[in-house]
C-alpha positions as protocol buffer text, in pm:
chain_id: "A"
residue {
  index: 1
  type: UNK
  ca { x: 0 y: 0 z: 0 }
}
residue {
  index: 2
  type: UNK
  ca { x: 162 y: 382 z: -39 }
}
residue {
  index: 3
  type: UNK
  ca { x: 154 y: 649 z: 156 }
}
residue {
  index: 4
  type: UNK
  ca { x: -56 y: 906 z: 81 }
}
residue {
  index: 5
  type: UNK
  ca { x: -15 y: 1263 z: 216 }
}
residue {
  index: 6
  type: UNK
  ca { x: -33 y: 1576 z: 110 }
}
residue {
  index: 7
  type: UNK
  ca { x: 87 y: 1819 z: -223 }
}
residue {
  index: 8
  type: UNK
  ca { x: 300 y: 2004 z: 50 }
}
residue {
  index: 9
  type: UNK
  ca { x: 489 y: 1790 z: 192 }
}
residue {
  index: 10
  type: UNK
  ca { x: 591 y: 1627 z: -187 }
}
residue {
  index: 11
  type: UNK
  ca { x: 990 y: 1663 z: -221 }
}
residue {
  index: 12
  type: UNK
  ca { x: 1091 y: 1841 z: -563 }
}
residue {
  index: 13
  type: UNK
  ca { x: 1196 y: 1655 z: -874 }
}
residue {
  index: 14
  type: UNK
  ca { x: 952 y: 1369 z: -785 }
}
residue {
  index: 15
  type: UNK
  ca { x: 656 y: 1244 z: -1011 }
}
residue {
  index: 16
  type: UNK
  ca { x: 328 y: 1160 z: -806 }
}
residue {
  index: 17
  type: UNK
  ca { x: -34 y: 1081 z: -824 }
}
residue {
  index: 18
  type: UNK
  ca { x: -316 y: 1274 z: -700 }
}
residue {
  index: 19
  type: UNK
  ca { x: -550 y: 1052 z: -506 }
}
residue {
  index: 20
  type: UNK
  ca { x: -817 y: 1289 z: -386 }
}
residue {
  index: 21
  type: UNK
  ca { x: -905 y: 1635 z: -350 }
}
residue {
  index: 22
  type: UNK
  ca { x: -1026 y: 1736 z: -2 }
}
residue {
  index: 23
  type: UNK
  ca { x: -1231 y: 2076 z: 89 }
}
residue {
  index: 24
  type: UNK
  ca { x: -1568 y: 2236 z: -13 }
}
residue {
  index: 25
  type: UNK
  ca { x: -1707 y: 2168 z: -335 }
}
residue {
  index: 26
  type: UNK
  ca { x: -1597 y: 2545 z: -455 }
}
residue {
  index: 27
  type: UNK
  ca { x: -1277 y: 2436 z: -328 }
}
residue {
  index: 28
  type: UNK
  ca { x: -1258 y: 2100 z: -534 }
}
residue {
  index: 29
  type: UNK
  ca { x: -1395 y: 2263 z: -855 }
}
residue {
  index: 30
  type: UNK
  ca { x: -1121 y: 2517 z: -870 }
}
residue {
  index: 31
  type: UNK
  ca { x: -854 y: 2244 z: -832 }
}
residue {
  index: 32
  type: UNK
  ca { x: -989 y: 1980 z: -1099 }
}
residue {
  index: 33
  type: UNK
  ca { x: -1023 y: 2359 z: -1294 }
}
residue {
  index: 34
  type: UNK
  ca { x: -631 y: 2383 z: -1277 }
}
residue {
  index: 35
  type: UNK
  ca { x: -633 y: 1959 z: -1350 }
}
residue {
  index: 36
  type: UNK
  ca { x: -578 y: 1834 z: -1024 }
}
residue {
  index: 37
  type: UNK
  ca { x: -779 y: 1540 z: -1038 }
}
residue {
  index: 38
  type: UNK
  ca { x: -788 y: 1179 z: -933 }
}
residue {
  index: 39
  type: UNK
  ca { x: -509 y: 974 z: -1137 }
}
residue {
  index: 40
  type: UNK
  ca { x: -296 y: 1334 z: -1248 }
}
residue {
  index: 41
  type: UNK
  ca { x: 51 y: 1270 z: -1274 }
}
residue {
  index: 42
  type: UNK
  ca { x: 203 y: 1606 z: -1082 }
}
residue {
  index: 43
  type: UNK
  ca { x: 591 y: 1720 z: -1033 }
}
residue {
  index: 44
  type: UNK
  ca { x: 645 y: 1929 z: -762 }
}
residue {
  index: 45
  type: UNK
  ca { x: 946 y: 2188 z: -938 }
}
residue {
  index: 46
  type: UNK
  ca { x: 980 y: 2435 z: -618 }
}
residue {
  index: 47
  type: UNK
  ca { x: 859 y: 2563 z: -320 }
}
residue {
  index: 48
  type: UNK
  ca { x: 852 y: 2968 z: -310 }
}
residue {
  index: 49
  type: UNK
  ca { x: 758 y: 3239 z: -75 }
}
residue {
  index: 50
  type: UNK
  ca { x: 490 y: 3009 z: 55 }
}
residue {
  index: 51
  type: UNK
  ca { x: 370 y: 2909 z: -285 }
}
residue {
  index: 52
  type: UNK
  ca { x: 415 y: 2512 z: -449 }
}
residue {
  index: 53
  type: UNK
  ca { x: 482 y: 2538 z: -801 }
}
residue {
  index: 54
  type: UNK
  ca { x: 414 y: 2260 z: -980 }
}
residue {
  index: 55
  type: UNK
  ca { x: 406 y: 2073 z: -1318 }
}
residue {
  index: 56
  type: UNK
  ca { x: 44 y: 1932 z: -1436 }
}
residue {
  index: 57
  type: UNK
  ca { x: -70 y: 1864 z: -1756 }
}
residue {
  index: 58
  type: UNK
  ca { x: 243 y: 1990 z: -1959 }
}
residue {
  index: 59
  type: UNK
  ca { x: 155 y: 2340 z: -1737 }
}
residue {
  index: 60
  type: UNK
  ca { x: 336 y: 2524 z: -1459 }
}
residue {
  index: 61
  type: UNK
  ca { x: 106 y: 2600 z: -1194 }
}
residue {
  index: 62
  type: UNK
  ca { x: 155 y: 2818 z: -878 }
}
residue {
  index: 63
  type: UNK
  ca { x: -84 y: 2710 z: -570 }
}
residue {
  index: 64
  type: UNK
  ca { x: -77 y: 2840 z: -218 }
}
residue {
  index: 65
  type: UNK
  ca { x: 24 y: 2604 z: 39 }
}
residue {
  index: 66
  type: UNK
  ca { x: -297 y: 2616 z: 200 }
}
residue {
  index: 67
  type: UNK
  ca { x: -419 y: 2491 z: -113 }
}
residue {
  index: 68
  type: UNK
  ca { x: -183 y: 2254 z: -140 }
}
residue {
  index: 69
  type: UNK
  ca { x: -233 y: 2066 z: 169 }
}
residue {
  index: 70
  type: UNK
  ca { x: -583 y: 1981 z: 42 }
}
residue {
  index: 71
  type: UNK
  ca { x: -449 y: 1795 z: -267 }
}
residue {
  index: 72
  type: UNK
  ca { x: -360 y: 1449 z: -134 }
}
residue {
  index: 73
  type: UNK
  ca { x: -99 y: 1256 z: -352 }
}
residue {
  index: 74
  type: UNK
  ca { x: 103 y: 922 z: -376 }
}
């Protein structure tokens, strides 16, 4: 079984899976919007001035890190 936590916590350089998106359905909708959704390969590239920036769907995508801890990866 692996360990699933959250978009956060994801070291840099790494490819993972989202498993779920957690928070209200305005929340969720403005994720899967920006293509977090279940079965999305992600890359987390950096972590800046409290902001993840990521790799997802051949985009680079800056989300807060409140809004990261609500994406929940493998």
């Amino acid at each position: 079984m692996q360990n699933i936590f959250p978009l956060s916590m994801a070291s840099p350089g790494k490819e993972i899976t989202v498993s779920a998106i957690h928070g209200r359905d305005d929340t969720k909708r403005f994720l899967e919007n920006l293509g977090f959704i279940e079965g999305a390969q992600v890359t987390v590239i950096s972590e800046l001035g409290g902001n993840v920036i990521v790799n997802i769907k051949d985009s680079r995508i800056a989300i807060s890190k409140t809004m990261a801890t609500r994406v929940l990866v493998n």
